[in-house]
MMTF fields as JSON, N, C-alpha, C and O atoms, coordinates in Angstrom:
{
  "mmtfVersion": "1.0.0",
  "mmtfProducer": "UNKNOWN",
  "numBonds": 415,
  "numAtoms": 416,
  "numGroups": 104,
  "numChains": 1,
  "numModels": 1,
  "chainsPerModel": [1],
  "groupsPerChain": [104],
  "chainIdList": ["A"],
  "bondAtomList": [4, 2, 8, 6, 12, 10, 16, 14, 20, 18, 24, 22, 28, 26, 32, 30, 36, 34, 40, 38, 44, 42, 48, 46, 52, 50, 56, 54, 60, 58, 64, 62, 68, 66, 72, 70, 76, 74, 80, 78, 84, 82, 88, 86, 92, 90, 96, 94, 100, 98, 104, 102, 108, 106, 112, 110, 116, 114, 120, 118, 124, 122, 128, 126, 132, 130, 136, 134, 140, 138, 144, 142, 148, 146, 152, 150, 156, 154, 160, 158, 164, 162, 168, 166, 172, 170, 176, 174, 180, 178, 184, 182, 188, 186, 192, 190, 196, 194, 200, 198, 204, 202, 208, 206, 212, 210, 216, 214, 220, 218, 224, 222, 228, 226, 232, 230, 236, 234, 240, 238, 244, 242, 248, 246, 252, 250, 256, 254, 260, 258, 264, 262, 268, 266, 272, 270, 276, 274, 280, 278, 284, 282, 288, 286, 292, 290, 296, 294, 300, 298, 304, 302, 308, 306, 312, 310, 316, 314, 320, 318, 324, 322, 328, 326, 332, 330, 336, 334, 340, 338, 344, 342, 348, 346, 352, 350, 356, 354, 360, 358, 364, 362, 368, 366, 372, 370, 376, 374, 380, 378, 384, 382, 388, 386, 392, 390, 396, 394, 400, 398, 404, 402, 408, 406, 412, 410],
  "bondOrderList": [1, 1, 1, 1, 1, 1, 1, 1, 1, 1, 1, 1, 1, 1, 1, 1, 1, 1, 1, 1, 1, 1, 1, 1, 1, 1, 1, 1, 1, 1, 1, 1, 1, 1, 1, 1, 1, 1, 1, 1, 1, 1, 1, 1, 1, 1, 1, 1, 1, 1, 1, 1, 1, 1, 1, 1, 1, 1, 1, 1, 1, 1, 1, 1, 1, 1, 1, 1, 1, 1, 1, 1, 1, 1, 1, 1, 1, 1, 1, 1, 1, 1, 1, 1, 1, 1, 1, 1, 1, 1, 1, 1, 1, 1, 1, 1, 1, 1, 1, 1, 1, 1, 1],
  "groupList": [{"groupName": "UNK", "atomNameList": ["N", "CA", "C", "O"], "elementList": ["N", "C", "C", "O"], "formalChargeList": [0, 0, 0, 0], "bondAtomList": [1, 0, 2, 1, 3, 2], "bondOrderList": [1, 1, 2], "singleLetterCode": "X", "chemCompType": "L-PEPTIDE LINKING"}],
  "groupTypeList": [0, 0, 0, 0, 0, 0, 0, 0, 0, 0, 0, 0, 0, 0, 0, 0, 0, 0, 0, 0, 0, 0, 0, 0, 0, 0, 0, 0, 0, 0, 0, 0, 0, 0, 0, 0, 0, 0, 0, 0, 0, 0, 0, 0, 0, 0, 0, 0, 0, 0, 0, 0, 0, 0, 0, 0, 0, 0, 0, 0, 0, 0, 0, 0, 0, 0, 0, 0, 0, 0, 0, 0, 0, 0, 0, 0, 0, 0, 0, 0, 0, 0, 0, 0, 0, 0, 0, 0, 0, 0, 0, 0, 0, 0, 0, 0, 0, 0, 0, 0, 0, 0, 0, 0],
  "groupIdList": [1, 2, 3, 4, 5, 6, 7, 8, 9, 10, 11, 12, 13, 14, 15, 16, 17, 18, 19, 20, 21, 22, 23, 24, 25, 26, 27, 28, 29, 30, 31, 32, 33, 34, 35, 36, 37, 38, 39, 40, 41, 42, 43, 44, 45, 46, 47, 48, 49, 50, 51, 52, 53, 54, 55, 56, 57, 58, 59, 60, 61, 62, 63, 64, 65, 66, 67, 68, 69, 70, 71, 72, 73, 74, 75, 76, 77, 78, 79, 80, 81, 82, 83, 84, 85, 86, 87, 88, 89, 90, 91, 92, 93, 94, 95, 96, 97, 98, 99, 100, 101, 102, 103, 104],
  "secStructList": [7, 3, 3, 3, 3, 3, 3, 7, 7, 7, 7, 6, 6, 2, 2, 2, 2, 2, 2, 2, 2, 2, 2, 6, 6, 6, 6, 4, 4, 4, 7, 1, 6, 6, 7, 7, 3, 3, 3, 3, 7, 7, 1, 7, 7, 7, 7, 1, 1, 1, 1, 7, 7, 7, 1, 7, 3, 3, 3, 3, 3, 3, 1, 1, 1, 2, 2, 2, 2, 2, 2, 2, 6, 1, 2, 2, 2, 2, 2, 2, 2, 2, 2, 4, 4, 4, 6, 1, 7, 1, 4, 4, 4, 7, 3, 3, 3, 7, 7, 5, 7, 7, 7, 7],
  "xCoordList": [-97.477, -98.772, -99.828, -99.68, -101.135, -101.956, -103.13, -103.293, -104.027, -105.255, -106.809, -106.76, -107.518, -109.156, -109.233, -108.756, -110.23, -110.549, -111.991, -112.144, -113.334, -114.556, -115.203, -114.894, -115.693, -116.032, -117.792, -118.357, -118.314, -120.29, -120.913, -120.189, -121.585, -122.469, -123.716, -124.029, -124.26, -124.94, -126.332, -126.986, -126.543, -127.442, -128.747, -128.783, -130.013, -131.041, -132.022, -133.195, -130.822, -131.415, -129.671, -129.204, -128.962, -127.822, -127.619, -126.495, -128.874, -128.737, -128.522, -127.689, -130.036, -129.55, -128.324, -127.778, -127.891, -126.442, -125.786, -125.192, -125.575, -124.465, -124.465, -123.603, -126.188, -126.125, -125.266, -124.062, -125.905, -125.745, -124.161, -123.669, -123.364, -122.033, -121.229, -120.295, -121.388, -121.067, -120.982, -119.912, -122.215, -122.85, -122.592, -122.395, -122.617, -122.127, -121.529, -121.674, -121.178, -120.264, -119.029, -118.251, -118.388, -117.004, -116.567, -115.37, -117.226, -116.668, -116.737, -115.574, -117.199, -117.867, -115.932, -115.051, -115.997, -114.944, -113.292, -112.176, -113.611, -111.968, -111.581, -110.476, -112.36, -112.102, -111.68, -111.239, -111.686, -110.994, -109.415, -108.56, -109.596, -108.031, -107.013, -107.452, -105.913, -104.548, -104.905, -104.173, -106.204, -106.213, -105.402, -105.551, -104.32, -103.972, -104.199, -104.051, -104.938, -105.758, -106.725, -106.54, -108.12, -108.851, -109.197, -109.581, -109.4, -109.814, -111.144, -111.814, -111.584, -113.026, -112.744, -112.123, -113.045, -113.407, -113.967, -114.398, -113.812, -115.338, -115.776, -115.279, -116.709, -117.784, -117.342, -116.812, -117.421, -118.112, -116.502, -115.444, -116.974, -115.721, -115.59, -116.6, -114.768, -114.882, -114.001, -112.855, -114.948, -114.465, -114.527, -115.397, -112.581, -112.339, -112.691, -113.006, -112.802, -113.563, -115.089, -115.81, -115.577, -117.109, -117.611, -117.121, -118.637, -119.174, -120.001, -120.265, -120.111, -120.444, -119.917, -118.765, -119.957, -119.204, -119.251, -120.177, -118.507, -118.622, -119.066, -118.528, -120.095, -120.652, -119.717, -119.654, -118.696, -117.682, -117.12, -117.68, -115.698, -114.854, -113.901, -113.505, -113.816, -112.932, -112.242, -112.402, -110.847, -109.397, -109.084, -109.046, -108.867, -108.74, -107.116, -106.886, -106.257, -104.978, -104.196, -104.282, -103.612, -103.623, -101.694, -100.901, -101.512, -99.83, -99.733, -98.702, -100.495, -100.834, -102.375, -103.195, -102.619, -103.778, -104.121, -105.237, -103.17, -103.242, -104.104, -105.172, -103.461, -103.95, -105.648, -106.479, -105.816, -107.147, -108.174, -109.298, -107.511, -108.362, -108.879, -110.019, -107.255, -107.561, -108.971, -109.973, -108.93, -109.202, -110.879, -111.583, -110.96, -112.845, -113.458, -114.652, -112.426, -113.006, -112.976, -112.775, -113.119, -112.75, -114.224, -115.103, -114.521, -116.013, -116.46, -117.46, -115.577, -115.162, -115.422, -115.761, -115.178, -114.986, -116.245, -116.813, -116.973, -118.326, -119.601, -120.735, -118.87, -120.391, -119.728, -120.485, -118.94, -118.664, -119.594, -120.764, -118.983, -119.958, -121.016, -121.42, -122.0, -123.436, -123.897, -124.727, -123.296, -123.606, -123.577, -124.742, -122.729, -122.741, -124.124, -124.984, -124.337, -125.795, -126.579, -127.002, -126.903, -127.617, -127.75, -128.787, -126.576, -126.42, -126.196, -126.697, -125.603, -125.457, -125.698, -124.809, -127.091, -127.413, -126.984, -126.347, -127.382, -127.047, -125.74, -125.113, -125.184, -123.598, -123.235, -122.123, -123.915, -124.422, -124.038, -123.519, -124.401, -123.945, -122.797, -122.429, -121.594, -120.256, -119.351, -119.735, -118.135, -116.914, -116.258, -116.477, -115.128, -114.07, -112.947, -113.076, -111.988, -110.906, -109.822, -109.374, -109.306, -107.711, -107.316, -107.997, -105.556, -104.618, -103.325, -103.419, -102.284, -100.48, -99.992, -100.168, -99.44, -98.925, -97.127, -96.549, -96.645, -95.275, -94.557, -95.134, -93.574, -93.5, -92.766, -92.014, -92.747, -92.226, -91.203, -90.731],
  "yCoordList": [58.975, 59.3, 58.443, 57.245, 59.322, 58.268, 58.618, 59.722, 57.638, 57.364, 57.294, 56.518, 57.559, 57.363, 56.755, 57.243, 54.938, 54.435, 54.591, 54.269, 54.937, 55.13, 53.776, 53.975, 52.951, 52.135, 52.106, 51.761, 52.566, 52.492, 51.166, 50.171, 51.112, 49.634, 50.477, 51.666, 49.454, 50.219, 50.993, 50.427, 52.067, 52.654, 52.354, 52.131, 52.25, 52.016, 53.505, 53.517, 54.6, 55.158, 55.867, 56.911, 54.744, 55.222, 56.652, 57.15, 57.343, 58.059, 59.508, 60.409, 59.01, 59.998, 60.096, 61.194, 59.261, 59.495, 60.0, 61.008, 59.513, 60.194, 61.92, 62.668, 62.151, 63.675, 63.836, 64.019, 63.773, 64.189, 64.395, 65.35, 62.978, 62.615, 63.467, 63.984, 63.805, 64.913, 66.266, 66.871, 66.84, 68.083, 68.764, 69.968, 67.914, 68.391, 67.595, 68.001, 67.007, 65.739, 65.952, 66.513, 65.841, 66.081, 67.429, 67.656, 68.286, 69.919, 70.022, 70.148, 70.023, 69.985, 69.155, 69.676, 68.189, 66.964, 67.5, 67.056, 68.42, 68.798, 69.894, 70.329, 70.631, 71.517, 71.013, 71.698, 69.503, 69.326, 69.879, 69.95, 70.245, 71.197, 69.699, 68.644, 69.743, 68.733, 67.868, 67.013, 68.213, 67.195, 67.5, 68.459, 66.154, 66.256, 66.289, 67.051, 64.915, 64.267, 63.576, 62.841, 63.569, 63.038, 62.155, 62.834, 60.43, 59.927, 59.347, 59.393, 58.743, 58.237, 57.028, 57.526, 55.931, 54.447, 55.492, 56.609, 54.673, 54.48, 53.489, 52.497, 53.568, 51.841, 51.349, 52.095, 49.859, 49.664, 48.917, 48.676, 48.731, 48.241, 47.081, 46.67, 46.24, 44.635, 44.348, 44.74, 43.274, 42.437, 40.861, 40.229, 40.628, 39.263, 38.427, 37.363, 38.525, 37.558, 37.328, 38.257, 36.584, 36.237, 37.107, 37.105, 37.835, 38.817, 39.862, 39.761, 40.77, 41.943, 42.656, 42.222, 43.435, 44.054, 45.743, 45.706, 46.89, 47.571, 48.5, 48.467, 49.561, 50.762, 51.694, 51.797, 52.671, 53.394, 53.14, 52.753, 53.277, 53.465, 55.284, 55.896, 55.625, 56.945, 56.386, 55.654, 57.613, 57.614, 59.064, 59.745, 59.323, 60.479, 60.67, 59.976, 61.516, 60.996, 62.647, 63.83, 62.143, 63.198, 63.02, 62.182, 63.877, 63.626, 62.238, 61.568, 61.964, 61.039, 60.637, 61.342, 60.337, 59.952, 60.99, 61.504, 61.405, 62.692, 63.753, 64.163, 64.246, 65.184, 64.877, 65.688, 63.019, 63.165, 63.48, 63.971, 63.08, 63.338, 64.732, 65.187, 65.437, 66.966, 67.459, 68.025, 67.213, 66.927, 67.301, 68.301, 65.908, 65.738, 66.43, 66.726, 66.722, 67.918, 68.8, 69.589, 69.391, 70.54, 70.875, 70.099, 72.511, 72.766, 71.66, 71.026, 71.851, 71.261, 69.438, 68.63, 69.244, 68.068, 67.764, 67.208, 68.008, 67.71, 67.845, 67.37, 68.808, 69.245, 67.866, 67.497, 67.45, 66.223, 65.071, 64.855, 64.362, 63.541, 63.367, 62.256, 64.696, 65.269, 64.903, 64.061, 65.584, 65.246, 64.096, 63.714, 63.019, 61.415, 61.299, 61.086, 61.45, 60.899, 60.959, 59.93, 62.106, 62.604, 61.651, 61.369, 61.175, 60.384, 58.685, 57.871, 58.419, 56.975, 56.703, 56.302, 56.982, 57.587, 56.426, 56.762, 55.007, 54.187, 53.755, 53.582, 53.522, 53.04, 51.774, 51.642, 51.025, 49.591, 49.402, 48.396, 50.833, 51.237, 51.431, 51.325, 51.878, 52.205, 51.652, 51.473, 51.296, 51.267, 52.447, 53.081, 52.709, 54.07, 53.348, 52.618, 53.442, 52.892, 53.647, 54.337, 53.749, 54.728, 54.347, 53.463, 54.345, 53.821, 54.708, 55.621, 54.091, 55.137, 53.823, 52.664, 54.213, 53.741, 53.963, 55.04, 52.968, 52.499, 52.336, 51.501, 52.873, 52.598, 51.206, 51.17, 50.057, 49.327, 49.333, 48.283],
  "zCoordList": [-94.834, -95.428, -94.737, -94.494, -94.379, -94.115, -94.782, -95.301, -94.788, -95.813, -95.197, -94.243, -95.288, -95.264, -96.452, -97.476, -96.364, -97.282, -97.123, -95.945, -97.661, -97.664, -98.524, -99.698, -98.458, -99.385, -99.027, -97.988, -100.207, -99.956, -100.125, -100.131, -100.197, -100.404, -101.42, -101.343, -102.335, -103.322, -102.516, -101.64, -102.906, -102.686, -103.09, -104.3, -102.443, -102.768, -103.956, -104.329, -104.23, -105.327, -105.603, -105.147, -106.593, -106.92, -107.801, -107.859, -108.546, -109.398, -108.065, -107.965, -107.02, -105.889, -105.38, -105.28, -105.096, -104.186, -104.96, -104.578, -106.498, -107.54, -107.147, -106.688, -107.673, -107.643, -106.587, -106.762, -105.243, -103.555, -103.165, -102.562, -103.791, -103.475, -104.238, -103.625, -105.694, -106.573, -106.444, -106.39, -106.385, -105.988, -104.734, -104.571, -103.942, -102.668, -101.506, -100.353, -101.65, -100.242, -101.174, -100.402, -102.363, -102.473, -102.86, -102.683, -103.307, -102.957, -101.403, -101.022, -100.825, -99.123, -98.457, -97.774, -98.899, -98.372, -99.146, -98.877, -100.002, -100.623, -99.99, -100.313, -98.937, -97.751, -96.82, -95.897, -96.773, -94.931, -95.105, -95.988, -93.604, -93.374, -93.52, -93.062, -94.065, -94.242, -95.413, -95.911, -95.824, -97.355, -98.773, -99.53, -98.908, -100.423, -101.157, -102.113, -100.829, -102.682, -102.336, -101.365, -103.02, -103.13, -103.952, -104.904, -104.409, -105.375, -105.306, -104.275, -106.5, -105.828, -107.226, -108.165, -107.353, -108.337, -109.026, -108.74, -110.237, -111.554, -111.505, -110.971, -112.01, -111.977, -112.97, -113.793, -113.225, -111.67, -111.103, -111.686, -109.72, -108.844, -109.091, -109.663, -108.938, -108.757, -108.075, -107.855, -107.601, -106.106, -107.003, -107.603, -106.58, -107.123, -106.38, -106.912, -104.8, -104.143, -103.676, -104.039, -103.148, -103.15, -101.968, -100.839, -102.384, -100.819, -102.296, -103.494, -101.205, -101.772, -102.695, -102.69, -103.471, -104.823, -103.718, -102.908, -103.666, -103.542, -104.36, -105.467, -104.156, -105.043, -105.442, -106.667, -104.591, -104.911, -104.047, -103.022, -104.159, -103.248, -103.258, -104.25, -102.029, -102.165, -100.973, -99.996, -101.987, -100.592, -100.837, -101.862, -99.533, -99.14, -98.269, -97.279, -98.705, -98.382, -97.342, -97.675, -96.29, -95.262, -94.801, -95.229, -94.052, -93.815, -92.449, -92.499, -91.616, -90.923, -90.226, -90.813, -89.868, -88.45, -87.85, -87.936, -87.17, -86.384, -87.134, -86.681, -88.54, -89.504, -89.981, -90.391, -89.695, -89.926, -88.931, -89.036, -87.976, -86.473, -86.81, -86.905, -87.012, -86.337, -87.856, -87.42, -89.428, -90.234, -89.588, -89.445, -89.342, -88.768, -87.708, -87.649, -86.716, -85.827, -86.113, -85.19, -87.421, -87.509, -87.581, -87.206, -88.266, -88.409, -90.282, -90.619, -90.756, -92.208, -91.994, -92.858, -90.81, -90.842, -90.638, -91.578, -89.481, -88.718, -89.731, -89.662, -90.844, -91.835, -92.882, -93.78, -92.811, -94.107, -93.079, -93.393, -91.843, -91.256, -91.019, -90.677, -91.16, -91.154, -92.563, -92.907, -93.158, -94.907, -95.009, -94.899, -95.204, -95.409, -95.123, -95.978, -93.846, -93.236, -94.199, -94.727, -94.588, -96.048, -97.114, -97.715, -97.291, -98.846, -98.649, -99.425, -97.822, -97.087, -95.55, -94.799, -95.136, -93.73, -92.607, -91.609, -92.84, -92.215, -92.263, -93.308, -90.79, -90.753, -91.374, -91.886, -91.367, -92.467, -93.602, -94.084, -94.281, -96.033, -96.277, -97.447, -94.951, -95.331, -94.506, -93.35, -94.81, -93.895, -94.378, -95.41, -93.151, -93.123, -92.664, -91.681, -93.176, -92.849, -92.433, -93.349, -91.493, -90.981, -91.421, -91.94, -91.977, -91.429, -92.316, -93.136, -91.826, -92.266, -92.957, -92.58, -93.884, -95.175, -95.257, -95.109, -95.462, -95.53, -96.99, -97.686, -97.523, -98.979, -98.932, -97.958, -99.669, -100.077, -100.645, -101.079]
}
């Protein structure tokens, strides 16, 4: 299994992004081709260590890497990376995280 971790940084009009991220970035984002499951936090998040608190976090869960690659190039994919811009425009506001997951 591999994972997309999305983590935002608070938005300078959180009620906007709610709508934006709601309304249309996760119907929009439950179309990428190889997606399982989608989750997203409730608020608020907490961060046990000292830094920043994150705004939401979403994971987005795929059969590997590969599946997300192919995932974002798709036409499905390119209108989800376009959209973000929309709602968290600066790269500043978010990390994206790859990676494949091992069971314990």
């Amino acid at each position: 299994m591999a994972k997309m971790l999305v983590i935002y940084k608070t938005p300078a009009d959180p009620a906007a992004f709610e709508r934006h991220y709601h309304d249309i970035h996760v119907p929009l984002a439950k179309q990428l081709p190889g997606l399982h499951r989608y989750e997203i936090s409730r608020s608020p998040v907490m961060n046990v260590l000292p830094g920043e608190t994150p705004y939401r976090v979403a994971i987005l869960y795929f059969d590997s890497l590969e599946a997300i690659r192919t995932a974002f190039a798709s036409e499905i994919g390119r209108a989800c990376a376009e959209d973000r811009r929309k709602f968290a425009g600066d790269d500043d506001l978010v990390t994206m995280l790859l990676f494949d997951t091992e069971p314990l």
